[in-house]
C-alpha positions as CSV (number, residue, x, y, z in Angstrom):
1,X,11.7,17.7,6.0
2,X,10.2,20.9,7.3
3,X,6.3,20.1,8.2
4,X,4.2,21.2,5.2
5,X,0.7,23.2,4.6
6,X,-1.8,21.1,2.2
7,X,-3.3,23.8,-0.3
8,X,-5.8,22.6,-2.4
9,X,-9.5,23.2,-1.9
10,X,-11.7,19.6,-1.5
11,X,-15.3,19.7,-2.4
12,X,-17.7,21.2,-0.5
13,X,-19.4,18.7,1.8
14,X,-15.9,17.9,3.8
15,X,-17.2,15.3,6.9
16,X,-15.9,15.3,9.9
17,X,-16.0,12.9,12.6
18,X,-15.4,14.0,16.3
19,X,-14.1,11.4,19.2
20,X,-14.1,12.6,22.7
21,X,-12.2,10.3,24.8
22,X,-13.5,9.9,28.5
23,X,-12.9,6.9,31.0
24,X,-16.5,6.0,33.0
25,X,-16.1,5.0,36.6
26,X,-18.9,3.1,37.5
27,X,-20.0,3.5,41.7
28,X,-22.7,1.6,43.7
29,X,-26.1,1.9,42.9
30,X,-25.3,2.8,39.1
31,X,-24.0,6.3,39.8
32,X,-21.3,7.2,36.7
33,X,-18.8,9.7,36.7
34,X,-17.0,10.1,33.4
35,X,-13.0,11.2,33.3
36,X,-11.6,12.9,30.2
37,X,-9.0,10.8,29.3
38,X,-5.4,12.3,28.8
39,X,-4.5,15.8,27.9
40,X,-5.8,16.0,23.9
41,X,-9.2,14.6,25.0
42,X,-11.0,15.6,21.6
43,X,-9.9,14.5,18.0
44,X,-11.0,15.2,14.8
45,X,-10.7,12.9,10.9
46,X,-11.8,14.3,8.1
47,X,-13.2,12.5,5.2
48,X,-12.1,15.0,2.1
49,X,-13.1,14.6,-1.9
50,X,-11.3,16.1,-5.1
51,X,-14.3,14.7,-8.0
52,X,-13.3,14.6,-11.4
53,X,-10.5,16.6,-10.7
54,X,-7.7,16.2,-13.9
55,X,-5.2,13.7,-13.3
56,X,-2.3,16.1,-12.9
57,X,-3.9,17.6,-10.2
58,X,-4.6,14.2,-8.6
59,X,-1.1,12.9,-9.3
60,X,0.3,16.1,-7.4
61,X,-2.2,15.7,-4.3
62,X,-1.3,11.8,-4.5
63,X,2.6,13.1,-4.4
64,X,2.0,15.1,-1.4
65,X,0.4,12.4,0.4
66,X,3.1,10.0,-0.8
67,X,5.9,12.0,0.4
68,X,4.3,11.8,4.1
69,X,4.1,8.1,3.9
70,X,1.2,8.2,6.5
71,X,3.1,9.1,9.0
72,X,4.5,12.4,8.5
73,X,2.2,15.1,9.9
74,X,1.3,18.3,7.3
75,X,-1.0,20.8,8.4
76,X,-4.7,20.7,6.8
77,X,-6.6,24.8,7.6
78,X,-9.4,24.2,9.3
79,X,-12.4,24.8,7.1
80,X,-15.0,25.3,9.4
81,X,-13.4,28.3,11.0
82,X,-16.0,31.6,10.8
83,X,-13.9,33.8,11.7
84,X,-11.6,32.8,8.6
85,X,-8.3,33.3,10.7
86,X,-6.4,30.9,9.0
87,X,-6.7,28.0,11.5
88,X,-4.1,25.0,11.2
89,X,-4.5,21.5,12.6
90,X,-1.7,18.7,12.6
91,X,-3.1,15.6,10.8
92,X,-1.7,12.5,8.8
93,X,-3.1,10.5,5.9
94,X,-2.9,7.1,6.0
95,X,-5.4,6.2,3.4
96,X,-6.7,7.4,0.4
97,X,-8.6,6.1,-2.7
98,X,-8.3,6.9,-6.0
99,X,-10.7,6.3,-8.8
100,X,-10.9,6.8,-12.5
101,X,-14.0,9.0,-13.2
102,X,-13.3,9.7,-16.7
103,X,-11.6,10.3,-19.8
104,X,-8.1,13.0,-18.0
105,X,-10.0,12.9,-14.8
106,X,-10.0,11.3,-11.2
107,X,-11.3,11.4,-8.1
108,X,-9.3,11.5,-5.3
109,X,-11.2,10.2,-1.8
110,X,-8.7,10.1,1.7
111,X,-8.8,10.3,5.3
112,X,-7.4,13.0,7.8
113,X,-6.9,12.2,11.6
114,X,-5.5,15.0,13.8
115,X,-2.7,14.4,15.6
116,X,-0.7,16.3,18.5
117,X,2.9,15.4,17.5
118,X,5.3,18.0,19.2
């Protein structure tokens, strides 16, 4: 399947959680010295929120996700770009909740985590 571009425009309010991984190597007399840890030393998830959103909407989204099964990357534009230049990161979704706000209308909670698949 050729990789995918997710479309639809979450809430405002979109969190995002940044891990740097670094190795500390501890010396005598407590001196540290921290080692970044691999080549993709900084990764991103993204908590992301369609509210009351109509359920056709949801169902299509839920497709999406479906069809990647968690382990499929699809690339998510990066929303926090200034410049506006149409930024694309690799992620997955693995998890995603989906509640029944209302009468014809859901709310669709997930979970992004980059990835750095070839």
């Amino acid at each position: 399947m050729p990789t995918q571009t997710f479309t639809w425009t979450p809430d405002y309010g979109l969190e995002k959680d940044v891990t740097v991984s670094v190795t500390p190597v501890k010396f005598g007399d407590n001196y540290t010295q921290r080692l970044r840890s691999g080549l993709n030393t900084r990764s991103q998830v993204w908590s992301v929120t369609f509210t009351n959103r109509h359920y056709t909407l949801v169902d299509t989204i839920e497709d999406f996700l479906s069809q990647h099964n968690g382990s499929d990357y699809f690339f998510w534009p990066d929303h926090n770009d200034p410049s506006n230049t149409a930024k694309f990161i690799k992620v997955i979704c693995d998890k995603w909740t989906r509640t029944y706000s209302a009468p014809q209308h859901d709310t669709l909670t997930m979970t992004l985590t980059q990835v750095f698949d070839l």
